[in-house]
N, C-alpha and C positions, 0 to 999 in steps of 0.2 A: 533894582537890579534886573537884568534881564536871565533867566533860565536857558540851560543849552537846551530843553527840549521835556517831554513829558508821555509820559503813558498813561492813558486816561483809568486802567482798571489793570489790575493784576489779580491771579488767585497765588503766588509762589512768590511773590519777593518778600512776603508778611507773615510768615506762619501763622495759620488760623482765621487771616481778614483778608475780605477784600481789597486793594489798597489800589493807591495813587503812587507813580514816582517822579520824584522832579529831581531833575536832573542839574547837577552845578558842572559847567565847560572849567575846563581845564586840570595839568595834574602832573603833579611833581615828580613821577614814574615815567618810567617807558617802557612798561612788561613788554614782548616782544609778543604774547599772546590773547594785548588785551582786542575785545570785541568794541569795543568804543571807541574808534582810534581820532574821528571826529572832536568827539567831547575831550578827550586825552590832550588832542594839538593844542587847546581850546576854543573850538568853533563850535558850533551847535546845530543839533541835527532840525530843529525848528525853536525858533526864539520864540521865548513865549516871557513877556512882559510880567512884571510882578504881582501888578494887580490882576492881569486877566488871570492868573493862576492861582492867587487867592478866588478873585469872583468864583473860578469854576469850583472851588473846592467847599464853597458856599453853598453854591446849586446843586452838590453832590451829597449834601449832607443828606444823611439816611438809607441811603446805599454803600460809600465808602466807608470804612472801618478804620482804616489805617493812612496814615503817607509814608512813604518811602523819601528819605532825601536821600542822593548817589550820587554818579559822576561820571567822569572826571573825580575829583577828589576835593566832597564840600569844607574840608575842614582847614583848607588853603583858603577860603572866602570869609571875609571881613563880618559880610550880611549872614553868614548861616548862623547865628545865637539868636540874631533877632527875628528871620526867618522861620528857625522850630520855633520860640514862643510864641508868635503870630500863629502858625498854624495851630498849638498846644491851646490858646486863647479861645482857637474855634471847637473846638470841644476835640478834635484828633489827636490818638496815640502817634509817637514820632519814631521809626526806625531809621537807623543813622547806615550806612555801608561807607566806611574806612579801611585808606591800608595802613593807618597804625600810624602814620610820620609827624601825626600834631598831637602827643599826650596831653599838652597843654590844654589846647582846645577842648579834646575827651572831656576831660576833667572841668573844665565851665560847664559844659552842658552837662554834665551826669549829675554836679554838684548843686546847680539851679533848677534840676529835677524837669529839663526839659527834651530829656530822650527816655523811651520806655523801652525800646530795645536794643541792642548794639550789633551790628553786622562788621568781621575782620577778618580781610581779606590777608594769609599769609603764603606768601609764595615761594618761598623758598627760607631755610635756615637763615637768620641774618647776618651772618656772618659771609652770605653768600649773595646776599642784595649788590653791593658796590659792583660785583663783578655781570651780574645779568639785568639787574634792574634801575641803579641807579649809580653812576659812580660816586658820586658825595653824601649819598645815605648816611645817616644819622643811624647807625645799629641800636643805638641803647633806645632810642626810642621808639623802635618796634618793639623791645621785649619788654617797657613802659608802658606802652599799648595795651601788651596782652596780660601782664599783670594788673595793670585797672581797671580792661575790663570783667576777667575772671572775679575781681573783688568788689565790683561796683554792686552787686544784688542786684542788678536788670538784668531780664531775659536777654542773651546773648547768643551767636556762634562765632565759628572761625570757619574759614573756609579757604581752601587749596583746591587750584587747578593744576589737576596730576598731566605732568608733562614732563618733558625729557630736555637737556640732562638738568632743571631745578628740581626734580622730583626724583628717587630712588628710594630701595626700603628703607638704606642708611639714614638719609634725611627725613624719610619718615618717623621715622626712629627716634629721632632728637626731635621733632615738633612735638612729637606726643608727649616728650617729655615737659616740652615747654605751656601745653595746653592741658596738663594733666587736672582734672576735675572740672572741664569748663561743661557747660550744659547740651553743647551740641558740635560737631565736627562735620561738616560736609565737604566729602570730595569731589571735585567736581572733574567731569570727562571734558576733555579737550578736542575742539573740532576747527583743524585748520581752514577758518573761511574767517574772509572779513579780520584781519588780523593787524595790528599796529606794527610788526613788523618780518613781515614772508618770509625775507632772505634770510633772517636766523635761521627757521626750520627748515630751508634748504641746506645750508651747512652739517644740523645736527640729525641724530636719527630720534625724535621725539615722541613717538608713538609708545603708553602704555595699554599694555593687554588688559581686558576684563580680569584675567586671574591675578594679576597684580593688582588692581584696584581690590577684589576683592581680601587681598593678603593685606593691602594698607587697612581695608576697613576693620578685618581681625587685629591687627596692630593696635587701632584707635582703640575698640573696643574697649581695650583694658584701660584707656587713661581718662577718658571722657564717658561721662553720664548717658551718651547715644550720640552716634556717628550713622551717618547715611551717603549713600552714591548720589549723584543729580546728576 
């Protein structure tokens, strides 16, 4: 398979490790705020061959700590189960970043013990996906998602990019409820640059203040284990 692309080192996509990300093109979403809009269409912001991405991750042994696989969204890809165990094979821990839409899939890899940490992306209520993000969303299996990953026993978070109108306290409100006891919640600030799709945020008034971020993170507080701003 060919990869949309790669980041040779990260210190933030891994808590804790230095890491690698590779990157799977394509993605059955169309957030209007994602930063990928490339990977998203599914094109790639540099093809990077399967084997040269193994070889590097070879040559990196002893410095990396971690891989990252993301997107686009690898869990639409045939090759990502064989993909994490190849890399798992090479002595690397694997974190996964999903937005939830294949529990199926989750569940192979968590169940063959070939992801040690899970990253999910929740963007809005799912009851509120069809109308901003996807119109033929599959709702049950986002909250599929976040039920197995909450009960999987790998380190995990969730994460929401606070934005306007898929973000308000109300909606915060109910994620929390739906993430209650997960190990970690990060909100993430929204920065209209480089975006999958502008003219939404022309339309809407989308900007949240610090003091609301900060009222979502008191929010979280109470339902998850630690919650943080990025």
């Amino acid at each position: 398979m060919i990869f949309g692309g790669i980041q040779k080192s990260t210190l933030i996509d891994y808590p804790g490790k230095v890491a690698c990300v590779l990157f799977f093109s394509g993605c059955n979403f169309h957030c209007p705020y994602c930063h990928n809009p490339e990977l998203a269409k599914g094109a790639a912001l540099e093809k990077w061959p399967e084997q040269a991405a193994f070889d590097f991750l070879e040559k990196r042994k002893g410095f990396l700590e971690g891989v990252v696989i993301s997107g686009g969204e690898p869990s639409l890809h045939p090759d990502v189960i064989r993909v994490c165990q190849t890399i798992r094979q090479m002595g690397y821990p694997v974190k996964l970043d999903t937005n939830g839409s294949r529990p199926d899939v989750l569940e192979k890899l968590i169940s063959r013990g070939l992801i040690d940490y899970l990253a999910m992306d929740i963007k809005t209520i799912p009851e509120h996906y069809p109308e901003y993000i996807q119109k033929d969303c599959k709702t049950d299996a986002i909250t599929a998602s976040i039920r197995l990953i909450k009960t999987s026993g790998l380190s995990h978070e969730f994460r929401t990019t606070c934005v306007r109108p898929l973000i308000d306290k109300h909606i915060m409100e109910k994620i929390c409820g739906l993430i209650q006891g997960a190990e970690l919640y990060v909100l993430q600030r929204f920065q209209l640059s480089h975006v999958l799709n502008p003219d939404f945020f022309k339309q809407n008034d989308y900007r949240i203040s610090e003091i609301d971020l900060l009222e979502y993170r008191e929010l979280s507080e109470k339902c998850v284990i630690s919650c943080m701003i990025r």
